[in-house]
N, C-alpha and C positions, 0 to 999 in steps of 0.2 A: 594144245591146252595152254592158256594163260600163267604165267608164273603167277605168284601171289606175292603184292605188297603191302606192306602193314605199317603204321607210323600214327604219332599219337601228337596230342597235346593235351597239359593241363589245367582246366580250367579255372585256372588263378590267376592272381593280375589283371592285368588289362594288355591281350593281345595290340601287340604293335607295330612297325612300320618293317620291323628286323624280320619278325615273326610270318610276316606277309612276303617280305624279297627271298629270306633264305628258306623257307620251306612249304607255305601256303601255297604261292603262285606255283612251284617246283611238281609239287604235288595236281595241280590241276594241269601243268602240262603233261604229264604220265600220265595220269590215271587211264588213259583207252589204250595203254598200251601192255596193261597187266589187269587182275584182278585186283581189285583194289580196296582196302580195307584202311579206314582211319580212322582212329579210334579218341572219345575225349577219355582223358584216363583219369577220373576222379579218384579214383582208392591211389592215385599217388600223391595228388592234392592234400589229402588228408595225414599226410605224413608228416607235416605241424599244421595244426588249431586254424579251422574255417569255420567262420561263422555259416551257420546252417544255412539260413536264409541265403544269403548273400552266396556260397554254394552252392544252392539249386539253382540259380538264376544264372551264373556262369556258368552252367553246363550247357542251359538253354542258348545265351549270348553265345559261346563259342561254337557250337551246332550252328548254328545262322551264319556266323560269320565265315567257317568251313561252306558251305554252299555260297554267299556274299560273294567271297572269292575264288570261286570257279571251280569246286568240287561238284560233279553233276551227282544227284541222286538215282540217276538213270544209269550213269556207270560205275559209280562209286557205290560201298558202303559205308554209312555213318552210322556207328554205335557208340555207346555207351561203356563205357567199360567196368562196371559196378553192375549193372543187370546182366553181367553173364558171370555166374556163382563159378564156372570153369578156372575162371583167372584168379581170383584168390586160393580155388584149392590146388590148383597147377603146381601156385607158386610154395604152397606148405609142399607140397612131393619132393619138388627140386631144392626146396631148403635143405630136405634130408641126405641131397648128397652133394651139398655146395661146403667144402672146407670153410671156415673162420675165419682165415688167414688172406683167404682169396676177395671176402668184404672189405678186409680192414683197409686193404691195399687200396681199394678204391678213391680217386682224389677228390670226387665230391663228397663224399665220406667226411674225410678230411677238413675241408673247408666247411661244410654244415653244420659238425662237429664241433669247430673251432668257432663258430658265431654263438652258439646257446648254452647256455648255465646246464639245464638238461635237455640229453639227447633218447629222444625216442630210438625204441627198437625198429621200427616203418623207415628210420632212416637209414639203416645199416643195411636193413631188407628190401631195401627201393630198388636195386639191379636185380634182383632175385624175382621180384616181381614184375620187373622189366623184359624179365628171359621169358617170363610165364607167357607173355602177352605175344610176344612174339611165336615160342615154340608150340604154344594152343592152336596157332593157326598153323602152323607149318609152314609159314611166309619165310621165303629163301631173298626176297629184296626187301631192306627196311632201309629207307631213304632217312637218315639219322645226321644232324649236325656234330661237326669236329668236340665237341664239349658231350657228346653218347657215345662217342667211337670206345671208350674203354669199356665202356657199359655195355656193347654190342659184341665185344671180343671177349667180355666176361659170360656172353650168352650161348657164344659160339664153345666157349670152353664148360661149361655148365651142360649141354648141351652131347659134349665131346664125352665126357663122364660119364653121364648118365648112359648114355650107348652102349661104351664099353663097360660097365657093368652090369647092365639089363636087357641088352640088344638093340638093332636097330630100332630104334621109336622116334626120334625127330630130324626133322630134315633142319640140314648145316644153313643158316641163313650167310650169304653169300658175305665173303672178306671183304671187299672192296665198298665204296659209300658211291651210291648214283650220285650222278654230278647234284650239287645244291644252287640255291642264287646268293645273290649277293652277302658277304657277312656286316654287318650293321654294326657299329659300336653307336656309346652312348652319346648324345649331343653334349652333356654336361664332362662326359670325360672319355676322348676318342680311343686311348686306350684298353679299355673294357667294353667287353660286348654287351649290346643293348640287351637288357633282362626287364622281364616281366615285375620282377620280384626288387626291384631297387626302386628308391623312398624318394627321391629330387624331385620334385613335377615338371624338372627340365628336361629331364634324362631320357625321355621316349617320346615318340609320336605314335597316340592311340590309334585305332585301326577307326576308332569311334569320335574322333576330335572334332571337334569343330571348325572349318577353316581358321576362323581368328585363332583360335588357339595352336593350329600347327606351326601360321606364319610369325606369330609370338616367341612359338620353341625354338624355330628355324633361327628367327633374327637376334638371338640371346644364345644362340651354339657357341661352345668356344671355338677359337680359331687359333691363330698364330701373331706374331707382331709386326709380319709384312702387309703392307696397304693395300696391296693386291694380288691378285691370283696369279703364282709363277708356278707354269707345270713345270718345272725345273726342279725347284724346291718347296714342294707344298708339305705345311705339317699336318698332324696327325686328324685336324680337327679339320682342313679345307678337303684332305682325300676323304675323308669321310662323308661329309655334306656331298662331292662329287660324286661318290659310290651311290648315294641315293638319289638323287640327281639323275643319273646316268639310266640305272634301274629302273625310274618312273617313266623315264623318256631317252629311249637310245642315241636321239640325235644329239644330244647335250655332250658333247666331248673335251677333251683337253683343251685343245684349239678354239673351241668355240668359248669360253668364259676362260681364255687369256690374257690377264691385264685388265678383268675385270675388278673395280673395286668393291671389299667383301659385304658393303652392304647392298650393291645390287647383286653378285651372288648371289648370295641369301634370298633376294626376293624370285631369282630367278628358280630356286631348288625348293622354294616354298609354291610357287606354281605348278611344279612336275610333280609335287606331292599330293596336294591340292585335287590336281585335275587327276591322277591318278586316283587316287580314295572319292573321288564322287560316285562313280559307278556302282565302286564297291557297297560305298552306304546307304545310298537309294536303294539297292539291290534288299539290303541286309534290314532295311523300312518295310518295305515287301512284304518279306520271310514275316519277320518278327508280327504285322500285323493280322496275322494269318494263325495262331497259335496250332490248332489244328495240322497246318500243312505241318512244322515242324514236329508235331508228339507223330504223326505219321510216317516223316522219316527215317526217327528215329525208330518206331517200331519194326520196321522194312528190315533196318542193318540188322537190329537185334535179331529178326526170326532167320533172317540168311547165316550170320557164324554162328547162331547156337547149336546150330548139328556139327558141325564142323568143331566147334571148341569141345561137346560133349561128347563127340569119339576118340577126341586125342587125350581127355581123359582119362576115357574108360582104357583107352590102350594104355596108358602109362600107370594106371593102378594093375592090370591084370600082368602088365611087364612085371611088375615090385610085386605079385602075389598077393595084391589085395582082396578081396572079398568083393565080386562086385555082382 
């Protein structure tokens, strides 16, 4: 029997170039190699203010572009994670026996916290519900980036409690992070990881861009103040551009763009982008023109975990003597 993996995105922003090396593509290489479960996680989306409209069409957009980029629907499942009521009530049970102390600690907490005049309560409860998603399935591998790792040990400890106070009921999702791809910072500042959620229209390459526009963001990346490319001493902005580069096309190495100068670079790593995301987005033209195909496979994921989410339920109220 298959192990079960489970790994989410939300559908905010505008999935990007990071979004596709370090987890998309990662994700389509595993999937036949476990049960595989990817979920868009809307009810964490909403943990500050989405315009409704513009909400529902990202659910749709990021479903497409999960399949776009090589999630099969034949081996994989794709749900939703708002149509299945298990995950929001999971995550009230486990609230009931997650310390206070154990959120605060959290460092996106923290930093979320530290950007808004007011903070909702969704954002202190966003691991909480992170655990739910996870331990509803009973998925022992969650392929998670270095920026969830606290979030995942906070699930495993959530998880660790609840056991020992009510018995065995979830299975321990596995310590270790399956290897990821590539880590992406941002074109506008190489030190920060590329995020969905930052304001620059330099700062990412959409998954949806338009050539002209990738090779625009490409040739406006910051760099460094050497004329040209020394794998000796490259800064923070030429390893970066190289890291996607390299990603889109293996053969691109050190050696090979040595001594090159940074505006042919540039055009050189806007070509591996380029020819890399055509596939994709022809692919994701497809999907999308097909509405139908899409509310289909979404319906597929959803009837496959909801027996599955609704017994690990029932087990975890009648563990806690709920009435069921």
């Amino acid at each position: 029997m298959k192990a079960r993996v489970l790994s989410g995105v939300q559908p905010s922003g505008q999935l990007h170039i990071g979004n596709y090396l370090g987890a998309l593509k990662n994700w389509a290489e595993i999937q036949s190699r476990y049960e595989s479960i990817f979920c868009i996680v809307d009810l964490h989306a909403i943990t500050t203010y989405q315009n409704p409209a513009e909400l529902s069409a990202k659910i749709k957009e990021t479903a497409a572009l999960f399949i776009a980029a090589g999630i099969d629907p034949e081996q994989s499942w794709i749900m939703v994670q708002s149509t299945v009521p298990g995950h929001a009530e999971l995550a009230w049970l486990l609230t009931c026996v997650t310390p206070l102390g154990w959120l605060y600690r959290m460092t996106q907490f923290k930093v979320k916290a530290a950007q808004q005049e007011t903070v909702g309560d969704g954002i202190l409860q966003y691991p909480v519900l992170m655990a739910a998603d996870i331990l509803i399935y009973q998925a022992s591998i969650v392929p998670v980036g270095e920026d969830q790792s606290q979030h995942l040990e906070l699930t495993r400890d959530i998880a660790q409690r609840f056991n020992s106070l009510y018995g065995e009921t979830f299975v321990m999702p596995a310590t270790h992070l399956p290897s990821v791809g590539a880590r992406i910072m941002g074109l506008d500042d190489p030190t920060q990881k590329m995020s969905k959620s930052a304001k620059g229209a330099g700062h990412a390459i959409a998954l949806l861009d338009d050539p002209k526009v990738i090779q625009k963001k490409i040739m406006r990346a910051t760099t460094d103040s050497e004329p040209a490319v020394d794998p000796a001493k490259m800064g923070a902005g030429i390893a970066n551009l190289l890291a996607i580069a390299q990603a889109c096309d293996p053969s691109i190495t050190k050696e090979t763009v040595a001594g090159m100068r940074y505006g042919d670079f540039k055009k050189l790593v806007a070509a591996a982008v380029i020819a890399r995301l055509e596939p994709l987005q022809r692919r994701y033209r497809e999907i999308t023109a097909d509405p139908g195909y899409l509310e289909a496979v979404l319906k597929r994921g959803r009837e496959h975990v909801l027996p599955i989410a609704e017994d690990t339920v029932q087990k975890t109220k009648h563990a806690m003597g709920l009435h069921i």
